[in-house]
C-alpha positions as CSV (number, residue, x, y, z in Angstrom):
1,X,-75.4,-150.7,-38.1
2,X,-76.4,-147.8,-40.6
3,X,-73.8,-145.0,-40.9
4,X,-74.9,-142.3,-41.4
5,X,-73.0,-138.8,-42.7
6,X,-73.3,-137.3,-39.0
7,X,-71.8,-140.1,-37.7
8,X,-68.7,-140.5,-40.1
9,X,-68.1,-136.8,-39.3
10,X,-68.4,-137.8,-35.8
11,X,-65.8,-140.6,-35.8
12,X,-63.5,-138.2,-38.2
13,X,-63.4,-136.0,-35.1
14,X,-63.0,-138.8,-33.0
15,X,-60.4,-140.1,-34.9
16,X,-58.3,-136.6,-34.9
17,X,-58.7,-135.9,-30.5
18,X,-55.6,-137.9,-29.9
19,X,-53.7,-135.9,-32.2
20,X,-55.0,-132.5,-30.6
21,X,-54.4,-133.4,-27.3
22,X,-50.5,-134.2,-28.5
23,X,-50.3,-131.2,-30.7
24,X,-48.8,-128.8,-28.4
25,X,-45.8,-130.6,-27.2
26,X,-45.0,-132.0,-30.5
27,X,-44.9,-128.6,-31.9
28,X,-42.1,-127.6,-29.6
29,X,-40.7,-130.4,-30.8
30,X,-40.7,-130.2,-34.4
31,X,-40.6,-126.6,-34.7
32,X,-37.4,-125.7,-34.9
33,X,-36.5,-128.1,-37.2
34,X,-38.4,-126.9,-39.8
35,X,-37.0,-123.5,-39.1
36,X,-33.8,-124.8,-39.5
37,X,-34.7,-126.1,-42.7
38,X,-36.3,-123.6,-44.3
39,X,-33.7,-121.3,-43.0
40,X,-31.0,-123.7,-44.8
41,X,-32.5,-124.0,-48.1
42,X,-33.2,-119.8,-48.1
43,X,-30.0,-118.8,-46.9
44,X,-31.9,-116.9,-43.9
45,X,-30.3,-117.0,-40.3
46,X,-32.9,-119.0,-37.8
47,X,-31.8,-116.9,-34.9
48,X,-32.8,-113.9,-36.9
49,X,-34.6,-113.5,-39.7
50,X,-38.6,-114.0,-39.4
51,X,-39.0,-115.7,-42.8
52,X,-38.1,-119.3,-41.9
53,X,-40.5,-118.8,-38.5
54,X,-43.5,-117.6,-40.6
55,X,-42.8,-120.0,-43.7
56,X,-43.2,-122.5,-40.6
57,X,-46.2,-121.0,-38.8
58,X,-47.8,-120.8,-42.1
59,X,-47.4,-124.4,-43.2
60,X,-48.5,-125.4,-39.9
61,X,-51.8,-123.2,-39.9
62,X,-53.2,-124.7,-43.2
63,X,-52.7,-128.5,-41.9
64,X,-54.5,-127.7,-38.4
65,X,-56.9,-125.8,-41.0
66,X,-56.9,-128.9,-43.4
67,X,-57.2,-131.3,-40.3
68,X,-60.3,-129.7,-39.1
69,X,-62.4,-129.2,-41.9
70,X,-61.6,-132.7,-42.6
71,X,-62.9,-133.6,-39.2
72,X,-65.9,-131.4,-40.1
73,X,-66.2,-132.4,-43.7
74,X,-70.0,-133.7,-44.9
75,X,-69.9,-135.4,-47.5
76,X,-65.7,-136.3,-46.5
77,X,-63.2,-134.5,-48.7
78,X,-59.4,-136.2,-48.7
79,X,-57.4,-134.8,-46.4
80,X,-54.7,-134.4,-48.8
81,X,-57.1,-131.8,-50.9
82,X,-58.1,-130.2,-48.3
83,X,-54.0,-130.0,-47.5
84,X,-53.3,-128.5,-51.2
85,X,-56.0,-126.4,-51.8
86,X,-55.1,-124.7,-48.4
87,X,-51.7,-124.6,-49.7
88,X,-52.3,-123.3,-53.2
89,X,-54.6,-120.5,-51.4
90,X,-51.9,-119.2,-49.6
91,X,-49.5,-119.8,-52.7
92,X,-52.2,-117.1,-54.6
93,X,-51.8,-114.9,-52.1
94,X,-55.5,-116.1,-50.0
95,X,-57.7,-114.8,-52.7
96,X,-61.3,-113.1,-51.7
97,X,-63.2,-117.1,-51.7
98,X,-66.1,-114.6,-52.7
99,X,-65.1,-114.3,-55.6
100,X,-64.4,-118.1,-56.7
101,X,-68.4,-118.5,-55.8
């Protein structure tokens, strides 16, 4: 069979449907260990200090970000890139991408 790029994008998406229909209950299940974490290494309280929740929520967004771009990608781009530059963006503060045109 040829494979084409629509169809590799295709199966990518495929490939990541499992994973979204899982995605909510493992993120009640993960959550708040990564809150506790973060909270550990920052010396913030879980119960009640926002920093370790949106250190959380933000690490999260840019792999469901990373994930479906990958899904999307054409030609395919590693999801590991895709996972650091999201990362580094957010690191620089999530620069204008205007400007890096």
């Amino acid at each position: 069979a040829t494979t084409t790029a629509a169809g590799v994008a295709t199966r990518r998406r495929l490939g990541w449907a499992p994973y979204a229909l899982l995605a909510p209950s493992l993120e009640r299940l993960d959550r708040s260990d990564w809150v506790d974490a973060i909270a550990q290494r920052t010396g913030t309280d879980p119960a009640h200090d926002m920093y370790p929740r949106l250190v959380t929520a933000v690490i999260r967004a840019v792999g469901e970000a990373a994930m479906e771009t990958y899904a999307n990608a054409d030609p395919p781009v590693a999801y590991t890139e895709l996972l650091r530059r999201g990362l580094t963006e957010v690191a620089a503060g999530l620069p204008d991408p205007r400007r890096s045109r």
